[in-house]
N, C-alpha and C positions, 0 to 999 in steps of 0.2 A: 731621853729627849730633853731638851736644853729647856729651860724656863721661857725663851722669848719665843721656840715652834709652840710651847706649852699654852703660852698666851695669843702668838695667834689660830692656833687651832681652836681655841676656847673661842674668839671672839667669832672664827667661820662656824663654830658647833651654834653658836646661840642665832647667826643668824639664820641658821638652817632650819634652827629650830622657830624662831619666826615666822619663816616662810611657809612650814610645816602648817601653824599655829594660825596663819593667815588662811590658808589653804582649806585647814577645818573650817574656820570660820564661814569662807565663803560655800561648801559646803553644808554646811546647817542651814545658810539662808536660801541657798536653791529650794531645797525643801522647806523651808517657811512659808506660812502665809500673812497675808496682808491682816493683822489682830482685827480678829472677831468679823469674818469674812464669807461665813459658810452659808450658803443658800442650799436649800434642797427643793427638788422638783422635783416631775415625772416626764422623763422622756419614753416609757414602756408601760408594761401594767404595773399599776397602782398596789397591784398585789404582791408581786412576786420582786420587784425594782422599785430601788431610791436611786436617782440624781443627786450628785454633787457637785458645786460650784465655787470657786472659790480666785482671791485673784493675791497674785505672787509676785517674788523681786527679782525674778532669775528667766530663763528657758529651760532651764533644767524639770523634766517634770517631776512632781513629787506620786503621793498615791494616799490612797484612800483607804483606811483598815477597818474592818467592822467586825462584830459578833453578837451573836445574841445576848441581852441583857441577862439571862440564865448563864449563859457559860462565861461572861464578863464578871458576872457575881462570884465566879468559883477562882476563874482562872486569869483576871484581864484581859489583855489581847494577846496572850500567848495562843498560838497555834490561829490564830483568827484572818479572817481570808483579806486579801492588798490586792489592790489594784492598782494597776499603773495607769494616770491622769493624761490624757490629752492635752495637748499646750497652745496657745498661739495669741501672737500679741493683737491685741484691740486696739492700741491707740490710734489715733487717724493719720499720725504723719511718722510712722514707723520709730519712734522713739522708745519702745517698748515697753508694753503696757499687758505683765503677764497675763492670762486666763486661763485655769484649770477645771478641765471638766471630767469627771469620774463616774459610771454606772454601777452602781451595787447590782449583783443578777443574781441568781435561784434564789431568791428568799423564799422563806415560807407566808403562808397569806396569815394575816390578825396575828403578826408577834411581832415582839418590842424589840430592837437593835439597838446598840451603841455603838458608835464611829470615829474617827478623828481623823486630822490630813495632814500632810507633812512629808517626814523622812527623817530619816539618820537619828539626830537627837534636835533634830526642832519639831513639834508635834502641835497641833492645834489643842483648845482645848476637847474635851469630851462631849460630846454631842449625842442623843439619842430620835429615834424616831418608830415608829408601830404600822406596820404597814395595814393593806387596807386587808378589810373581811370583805367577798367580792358578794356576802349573802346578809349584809349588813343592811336593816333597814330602819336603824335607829343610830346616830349621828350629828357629830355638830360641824358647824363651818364656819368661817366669819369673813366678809365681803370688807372690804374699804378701797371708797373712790379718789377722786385727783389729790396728790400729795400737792405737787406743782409750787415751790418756794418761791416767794413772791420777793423778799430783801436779802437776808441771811440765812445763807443756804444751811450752815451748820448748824446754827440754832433750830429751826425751822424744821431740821430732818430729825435731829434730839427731841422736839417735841414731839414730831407723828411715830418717833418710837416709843415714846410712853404712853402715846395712843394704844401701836400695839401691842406692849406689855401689858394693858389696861385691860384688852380684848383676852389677851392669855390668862390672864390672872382670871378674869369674870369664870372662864371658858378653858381649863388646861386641859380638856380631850379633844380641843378641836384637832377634826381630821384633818385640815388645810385650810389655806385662805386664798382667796381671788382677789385682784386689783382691776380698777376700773381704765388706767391709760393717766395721761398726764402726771407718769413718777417724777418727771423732773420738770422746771424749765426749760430748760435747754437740753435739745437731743444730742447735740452733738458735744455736751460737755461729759466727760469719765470722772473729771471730779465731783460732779453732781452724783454719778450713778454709784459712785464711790461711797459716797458719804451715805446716798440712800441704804449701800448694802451693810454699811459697816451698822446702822440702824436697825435694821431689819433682821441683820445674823441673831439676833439671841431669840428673836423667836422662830423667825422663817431659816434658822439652821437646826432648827428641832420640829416644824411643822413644814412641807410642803406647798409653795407658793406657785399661784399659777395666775399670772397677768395675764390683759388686754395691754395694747400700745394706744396712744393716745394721738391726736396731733401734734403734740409740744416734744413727742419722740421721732416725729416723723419729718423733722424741718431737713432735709438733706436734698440736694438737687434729684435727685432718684423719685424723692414723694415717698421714698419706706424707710421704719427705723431700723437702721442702720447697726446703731452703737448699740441697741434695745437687743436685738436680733442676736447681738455678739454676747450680751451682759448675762441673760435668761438661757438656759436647756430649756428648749421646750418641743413637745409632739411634735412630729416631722409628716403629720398625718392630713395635714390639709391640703389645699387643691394646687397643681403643678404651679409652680409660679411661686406658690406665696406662701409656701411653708411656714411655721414659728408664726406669720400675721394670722394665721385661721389655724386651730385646731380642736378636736373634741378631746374626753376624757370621760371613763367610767366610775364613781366611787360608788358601791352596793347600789341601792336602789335608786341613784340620780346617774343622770347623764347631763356635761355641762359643755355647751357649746361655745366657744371662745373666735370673737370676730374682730378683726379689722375694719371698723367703718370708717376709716379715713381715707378708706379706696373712693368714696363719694366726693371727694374733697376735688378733684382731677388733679392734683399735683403726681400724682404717679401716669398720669397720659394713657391712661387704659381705653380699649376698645371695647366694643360691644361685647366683643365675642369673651372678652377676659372678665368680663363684669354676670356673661352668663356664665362662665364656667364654673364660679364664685358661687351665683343661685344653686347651679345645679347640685354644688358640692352641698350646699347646707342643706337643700333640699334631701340630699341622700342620707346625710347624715342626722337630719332628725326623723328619716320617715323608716331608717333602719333600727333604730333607737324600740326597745319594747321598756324601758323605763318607764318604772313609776313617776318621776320628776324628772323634766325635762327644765333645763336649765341654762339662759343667754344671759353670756356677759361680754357686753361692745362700750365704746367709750360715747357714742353719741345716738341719743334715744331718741325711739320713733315718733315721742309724745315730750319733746321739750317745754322748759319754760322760759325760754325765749328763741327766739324767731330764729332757723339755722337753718342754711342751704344741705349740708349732708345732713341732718335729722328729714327733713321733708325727703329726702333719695333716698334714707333708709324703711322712712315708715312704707312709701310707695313700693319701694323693691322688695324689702326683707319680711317685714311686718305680716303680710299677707300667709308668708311662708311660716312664722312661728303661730300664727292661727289654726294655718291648716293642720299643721303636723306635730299639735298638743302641748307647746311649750307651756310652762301653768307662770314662771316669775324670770324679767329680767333683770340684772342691775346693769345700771349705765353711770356715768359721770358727763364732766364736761362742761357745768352748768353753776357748781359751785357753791351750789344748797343741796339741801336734802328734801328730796322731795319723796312721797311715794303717790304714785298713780292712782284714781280707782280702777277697775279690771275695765280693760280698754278691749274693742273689737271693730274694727273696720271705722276705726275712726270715732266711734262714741262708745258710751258706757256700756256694759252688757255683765250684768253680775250672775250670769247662767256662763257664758260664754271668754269672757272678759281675761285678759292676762295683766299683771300687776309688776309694771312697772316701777324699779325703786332707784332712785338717783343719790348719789353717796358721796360724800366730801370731807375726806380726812385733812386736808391741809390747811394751812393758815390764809388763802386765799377767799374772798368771800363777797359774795352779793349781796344786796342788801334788799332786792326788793326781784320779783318774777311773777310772769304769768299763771296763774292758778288755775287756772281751767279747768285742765286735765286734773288736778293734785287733790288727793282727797287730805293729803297731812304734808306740810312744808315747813323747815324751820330754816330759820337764819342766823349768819353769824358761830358758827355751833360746827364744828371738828367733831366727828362722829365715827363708830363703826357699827357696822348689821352683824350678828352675830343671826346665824337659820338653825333651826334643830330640827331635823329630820325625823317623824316617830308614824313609821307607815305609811300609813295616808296623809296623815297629816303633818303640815311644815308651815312651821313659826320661825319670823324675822321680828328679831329686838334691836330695836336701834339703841343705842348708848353714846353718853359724853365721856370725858377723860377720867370725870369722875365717878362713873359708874352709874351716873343716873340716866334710867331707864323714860326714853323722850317719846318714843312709839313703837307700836306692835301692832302686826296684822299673820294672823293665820289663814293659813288656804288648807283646804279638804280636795279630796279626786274630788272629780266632776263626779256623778252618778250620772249627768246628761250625755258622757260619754257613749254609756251604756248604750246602744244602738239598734240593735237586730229584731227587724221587723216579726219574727215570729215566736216572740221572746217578750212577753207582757207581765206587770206585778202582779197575776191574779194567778200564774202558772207556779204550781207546787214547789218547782225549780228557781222562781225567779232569783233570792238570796243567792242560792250557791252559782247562778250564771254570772250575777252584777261580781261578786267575788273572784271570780276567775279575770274577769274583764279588768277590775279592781289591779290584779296583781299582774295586768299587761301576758294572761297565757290566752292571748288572743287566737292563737292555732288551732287549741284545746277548743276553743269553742266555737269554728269555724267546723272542725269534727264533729261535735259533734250536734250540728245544724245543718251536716250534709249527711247525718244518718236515718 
């Protein structure tokens, strides 16, 4: 071969190899993700399934590998199970805005996993999570309300992540965290939700995160969030219509109720009949409930402090229903202080009967002054998170600032006043071990044996 084929085959080999080289590359990035991007939720049981969320540069879908932290410790992710990630772009005006959403299934219940996301040779980092003990009645959690960026979104979201690194550190067993609605200002912006996730992945890509939506997610001609709805996996378990805005979820001995009250708002143009269907659902779903703690979390509370057309629709409508059907604490937001309630019933105090309202405000956004009335502790000014610890009977909410100092605490116990049945008195031999059964919600058990 003559030196000038010599040279230009040299110069078609290297561009080939280029193109090769090109090719890997884009490659790798299909399965990339967007750095430090991992959310984990629950879209199944909390026992056996983790949700993964994560957002990309491609349509190419990438997947999800896990293993147990035992067989990870021996072997890494060699032989460990992959899933292939569902795709679809979120952006509003089809400019593509990837989203990957992956279920982890058969887990086993109370063991520890590690994960990562990706493909080929780009891989997220290493991530781990513990799924739930479905007999667990000792537990932590930690609540944090409206992020809501008032100037600078970047800085602003950097901050409420060192809030929740502040919450992990205090607290590195919490089983999950709840948000109260109001994650961004603006619903319809992805670079808000963006910035919120890339914030939130180092802890809420190793703790399971389970939101409410807020109004400020819900600004879209429709009245529902929209971009929220696309951002979050969540239980598909709520009433026809309105999936992802209402769903419940079980972790050991709570049960947590998760609502949209911006359906109060009328921007969504609902009917009677869509607003009973709504009752009915929460209705069913706390009055199926035999949990020890029964637990709401909505963005706009039935006991505000200050004056609000959907708070007054919700105390009227919903309120009645978490009375009847034992809920013991909600959190709300919305409002922009911290307030906590004292145990409220029918509209005034009732410390026998009373449920305990807690309002929670992670973000830089802030009131400076509110109606106390209802508020038996309010602070101002003050970015905070509720950190609950679950121990039986009894559950403790610690409020905290960034810097870990401890601003208020209230504990709640069963009700004993629950205890009910007219042929069933504290002077009957039995009465301990009947309140104890009542205690542990085997209310069947002693329906038996009151019919023997």
């Amino acid at each position: 071969m003559s030196l000038k084929y010599m040279k230009t085959y040299g110069r078609a080999f290297k561009l080939l190899l280029i193109v090769l080289l090109i090719g890997a590359f884009t490659y790798s990035a299909a399965a990339a993700n967007i750095a430090g991007s991992n959310i984990l939720s629950w879209t199944g049981d909390p026992a056996t399934t983790m949700t993964v969320t994560w957002r990309g540069e491609t349509d190419t879908a990438p997947y999800v590998q896990y293993t147990t932290q035992a067989e990870y410790d021996r072997t890494g992710f060699k032989g460990a199970a992959q899933v292939e990630a569902s795709c679809k772009d979120i952006s509003l005006d089809g400019s593509g805005a990837w989203h990957y959403e992956a279920e982890m299934t058969g887990l086993a219940p109370a063991t520890r996993y590690v994960y990562r996301t990706g493909g080929g040779s780009a891989w997220s980092g290493i991530a781990a999570f513990t799924t739930a003990d479905p007999r667990a009645d000792s537990f932590s959690f930690t609540y944090m309300g409206d992020i809501q960026v008032v100037n600078d979104a970047e800085a602003e979201y950097a901050r409420w992540g060192e809030l929740a690194q502040a919450a992990y550190s205090k607290a590195p067993d919490i089983a999950f965290g709840l948000l109260g609605g109001d994650i961004v200002e603006s619903g319809i912006s992805l670079p808000q939700f963006d910035s919120f996730v890339k914030n939130a992945s180092p802890v809420f890509g190793n703790v399971p995160l389970m939101p409410t939506n807020g109004n400020h997610e819900s600004n879209f001609l429709s009245g529902k969030p929209e971009l929220y709805l696309n951002v979050f996996a969540l239980p598909q378990n709520g009433p026809e219509g309105f999936t992802g805005e209402f769903y419940s979820f079980d972790y050991g001995n709570c049960h947590v109720t998760v609502l949209n009250s911006w359906v109060f708002s009328g921007e969504q143009k609902l009917a009677d009949s869509d607003l009973s269907r709504i009752s009915a659902w929460i209705q069913n779903d706390l009055q199926s409930s035999s949990a020890t703690w029964k637990i709401v979390v909505l963005h706009n509370s039935p006991y505000p402090v200050f004056s609000d057309a959907a708070c007054d629709k919700v105390r009227a409508n919903w309120a009645p229903l978490f009375e009847k059907y034992g809920v013991s604490l909600v959190f709300v937001g919305h409002q922009h202080v911290y307030s906590r309630s004292y145990p409220m019933y029918d509209g005034g105090v009732d410390y026998e009967k009373g449920i305990v309202y807690i309002m929670g405000d992670s973000g830089q956004k802030f009131y400076g002054s509110a109606d106390e009335r209802y508020s038996e502790r309010t602070i101002y000014n003050t970015a905070t998170y509720q950190l609950v610890r679950v121990d039986g009977n009894t559950l403790t909410v610690q409020t905290y600032d960034i810097a870990g100092n401890e601003l208020d605490q209230c504990t709640l116990s069963l009700r004993i006043a629950e205890f009910s049945y007219p042929d069933v008195s504290e002077s009957d031999w039995f009465f301990s071990a009947a309140r104890y059964v009542v205690s542990k919600s085997l209310v069947v058990l002693m329906k038996v044996i009151n019919s023997m």
